[in-house]
C-alpha positions, 0 to 999 in steps of 0.5 A: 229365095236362096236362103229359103230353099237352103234353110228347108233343104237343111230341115229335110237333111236333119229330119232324115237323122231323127229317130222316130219311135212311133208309139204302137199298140201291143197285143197280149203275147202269143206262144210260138211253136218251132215244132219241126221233126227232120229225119237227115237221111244216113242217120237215126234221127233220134236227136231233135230239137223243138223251140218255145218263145213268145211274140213280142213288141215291134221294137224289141230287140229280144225274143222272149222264150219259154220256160217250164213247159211239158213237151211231149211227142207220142207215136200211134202205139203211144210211145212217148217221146219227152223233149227236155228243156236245156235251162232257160233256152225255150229249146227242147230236146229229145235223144231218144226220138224214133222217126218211123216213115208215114207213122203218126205223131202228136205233139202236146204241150203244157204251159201256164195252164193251156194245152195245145196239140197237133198231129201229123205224118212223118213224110218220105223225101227223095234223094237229092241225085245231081248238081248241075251248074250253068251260066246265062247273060243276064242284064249287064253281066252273066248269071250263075244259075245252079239246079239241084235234081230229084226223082218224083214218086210216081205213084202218089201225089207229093209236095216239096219244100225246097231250101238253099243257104247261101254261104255269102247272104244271112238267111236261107230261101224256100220254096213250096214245089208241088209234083202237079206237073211232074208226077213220076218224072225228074223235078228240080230245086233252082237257085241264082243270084246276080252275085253268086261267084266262084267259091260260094258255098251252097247248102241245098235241102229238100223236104217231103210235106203235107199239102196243108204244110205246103199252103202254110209255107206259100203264104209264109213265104208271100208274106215275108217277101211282100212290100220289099220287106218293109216293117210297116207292111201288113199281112192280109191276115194273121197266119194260123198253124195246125197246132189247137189250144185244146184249152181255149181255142181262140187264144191260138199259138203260133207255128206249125208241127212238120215232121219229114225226112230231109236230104241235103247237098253241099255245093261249091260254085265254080 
């Protein structure tokens, strides 16, 4: 009987080690537009940057980008703004971009004969005015807790998207914030984690958006948190952006057209 259990413990242990490719079914490649305009406030603004790729299978460890396309940006007195391509990096980039507060821009792209377009609003955001940091006790040991304030506008219905990068962990958080309970008063954007420490870099970002923005970026960030993160979890349904393939508009692109100003703080915990 012993030898049994050993013999099975040891199938589990070597099953555990074997690499299983699950064979999966791949769509027809679907364009993907990182179409965001930020304005860094203190600057002109005139360099930005907008990414082509293309989606790809599961296991592919390349994310294809897109050559050759016309990127075009033109404001409502049909300036236009022509983002060129650095070669064979899917990045296009304009120099001479003029972001105008609540001034409307449409975006069009051209590739392999499809024409997609979106139009939007380049939106104000407040200034990031304080920083302040706390300690509470948390299960076992304390937390560091940093909150970073700003002014609501009171005199308009807004939306926030809130960013922290911290220094020791790989990719940034976001949040949507709405002013739905703070209109005209002090809002905040809030960070902890259980190991923030002394000497941890914190880059805060806040973001002026579009309610249609701020429901695209609450169901972006529900999706990518769901499941703990596992591969196999699937979305409760595909996540479409504001950008229309004029062309054929079932064979949608992927992405969004956002324009805002962006205020950002450096922060150096103590």
């Amino acid at each position: 009987m012993k030898n049994i259990i050993y013999l099975v413990a040891i199938l589990l242990f070597v099953s555990c080690e074997t690499k299983v490719d699950i064979p999966l079914d791949t769509a027809n490649p679907k364009l993907v537009i990182d179409a965001t305009i930020l304005w860094q406030k203190g600057t002109s603004g005139s360099t930005q940057k907008i990414k082509l790729t293309t989606t790809t299978d599961f296991y592919s460890s390349l994310i294809p980008v897109v050559s050759g396309a016309t990127v075009l940006v033109t404001n409502s007195t049909n300036t236009i703004f022509t983002f060129t391509e650095i070669p064979n990096t899917g990045e296009y980039v304009c120099t001479n971009f003029n972001p105008v507060i609540n001034e409307s821009y449409t975006l069009n792209i051209q590739y392999a004969g499809q024409n997609y377009s979106s139009t939007e609003k380049l939106l104000a955001t407040p200034t990031i005015d304080t920083i302040e940091q706390t300690t509470v006790q948390g299960f076992g040991s304390d937390v560091i807790q940093v909150k970073f304030f700003f002014q609501d506008n009171s005199s308009e219905v807004n939306n926030y998207l809130i960013g922290v990068k911290n220094s020791a962990v790989v990719a940034p958080e976001y949040r949507a914030q709405k002013d739905e309970f703070f209109q005209g008063n002090q809002m905040f954007g809030f960070y902890s984690d259980k190991d923030l420490k002394a000497g941890d870099q914190l880059l805060f970002s806040l973001e002026g958006i579009s309610l249609r923005y701020y429901n695209y970026m609450e169901k972006l960030t529900n999706i990518a948190g769901s499941s703990g993160g596992s591969p196999f979890s699937t979305p409760p349904a595909t996540l479409r952006g504001n950008i229309i393939n004029q062309s054929n508009e079932n064979d949608y692109p992927l992405g969004y057209f956002h324009l805002s100003e962006i205020d950002t703080r450096n922060y150096t915990v103590n």
